[in-house]
N, C-alpha and C positions, 0 to 999 in steps of 0.2 A: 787327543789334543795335547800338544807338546805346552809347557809351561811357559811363561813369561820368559824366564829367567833362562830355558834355555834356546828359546827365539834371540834374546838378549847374548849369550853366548855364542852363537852361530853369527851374529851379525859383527859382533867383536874380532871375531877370527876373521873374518870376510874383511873387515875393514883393517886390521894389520896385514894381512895375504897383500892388500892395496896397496901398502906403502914402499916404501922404495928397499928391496933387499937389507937386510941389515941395520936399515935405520930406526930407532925409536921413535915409538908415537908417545907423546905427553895423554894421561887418563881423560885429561879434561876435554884435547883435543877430540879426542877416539867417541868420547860422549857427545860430543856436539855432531860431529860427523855422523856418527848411526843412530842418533836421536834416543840416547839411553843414558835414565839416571845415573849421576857420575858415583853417588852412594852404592845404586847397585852395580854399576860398571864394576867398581874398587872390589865388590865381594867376588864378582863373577871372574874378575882376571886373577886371584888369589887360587881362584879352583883351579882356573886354566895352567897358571906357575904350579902347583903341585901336581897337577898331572903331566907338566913334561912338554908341554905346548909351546907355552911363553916363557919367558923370559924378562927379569924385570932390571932397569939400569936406574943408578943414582948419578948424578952430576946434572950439569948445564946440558947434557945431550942425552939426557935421561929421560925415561917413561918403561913403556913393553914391546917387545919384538917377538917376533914367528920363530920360536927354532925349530921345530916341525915342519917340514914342508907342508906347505898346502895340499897335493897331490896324496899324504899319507895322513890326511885327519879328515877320520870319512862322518857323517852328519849322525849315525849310529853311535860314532866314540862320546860324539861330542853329548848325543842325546842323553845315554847311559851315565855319562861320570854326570850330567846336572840332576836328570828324572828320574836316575836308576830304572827300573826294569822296563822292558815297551810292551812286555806281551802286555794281551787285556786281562787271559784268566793267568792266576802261577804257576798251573800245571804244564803252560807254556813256557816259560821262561826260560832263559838258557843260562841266568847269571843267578835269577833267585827261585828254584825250583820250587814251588809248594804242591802236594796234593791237594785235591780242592776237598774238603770236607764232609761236602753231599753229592758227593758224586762216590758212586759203587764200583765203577769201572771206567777207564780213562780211555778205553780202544772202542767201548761201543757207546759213549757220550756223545749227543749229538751239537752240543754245545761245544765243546772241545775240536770236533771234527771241521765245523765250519770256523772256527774260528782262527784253526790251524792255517788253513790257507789263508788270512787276510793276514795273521801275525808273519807264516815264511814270504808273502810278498811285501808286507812292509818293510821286514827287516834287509830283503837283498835290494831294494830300492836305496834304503839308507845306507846300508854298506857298503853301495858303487856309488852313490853322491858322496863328492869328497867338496872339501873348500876351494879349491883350484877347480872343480866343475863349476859350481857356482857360483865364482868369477869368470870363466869365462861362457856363461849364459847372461851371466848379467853386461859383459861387456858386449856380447852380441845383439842382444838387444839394446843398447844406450848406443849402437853406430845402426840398427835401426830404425829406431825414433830420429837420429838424426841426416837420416837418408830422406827417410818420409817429409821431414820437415823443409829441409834442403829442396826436393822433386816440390813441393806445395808452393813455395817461394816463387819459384823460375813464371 
């Protein structure tokens, strides 16, 4: 299970990805809009600005912007710089290696082995889901909903 914070952080970049190229979002607006505390919105786009994602502007035309494309910040970056590690055990890891301590052997562990395939399919899921996939599922479904509702009318 992925944390609050970085459910909150994937929502934040989905909803700058939204705005109009090059224009700033105000924090407060960005909080009302993906429905997240503007306390913790403020922490979660500090992480995003040090990792190189956003961008923060001061003035009357001021807030945060996308300098990352969307298309190149896959739901694994974004998972890792908030959760750090995703495997379950750390013998899996690929950022924070650990031996696991009772375990004897890492090739004939039968915990390790199944768990390998559910950590190599989580991880290449998240790493071909980018933010621009994810807007454009979400916009495909929001001109479905309003197809259906459209065809329901008539």
């Amino acid at each position: 299970m992925i944390s609050k914070q970085a459910k909150y952080a994937l929502r934040a970049l989905i909803g700058l990805a939204r705005a109009e190229p090059g224009r700033a979002v105000l924090t407060a607006d960005l909080a009302a809009q993906q429905r997240i505390p503007k306390k913790f919105l403020e922490q979660i786009l500090l992480l995003l600005k040090r990792s190189g994602m956003v961008q923060s502007r001061r003035g009357a035309l001021g807030g945060y912007v996308l300098i990352k494309p969307p298309e190149d910040i896959s739901f694994l970056d974004v998972l890792r710089l908030v959760d750090g590690p995703i495997a379950p055990l750390p013998c899996l890891s690929i950022t924070a290696y650990r031996r696991c301590l009772d375990c004897p052997d890492e090739e004939s562990c039968e915990m390790r082995q199944a768990f390998q395939k559910v950590t190599e399919a989580t991880r290449r899921v998240l790493e071909e889901t980018t933010i621009a996939d994810a807007l454009a599922a979400s916009d495909a479904d929001k001109g479905d909903r309003l197809r259906h509702i459209a065809v329901g009318q008539r």
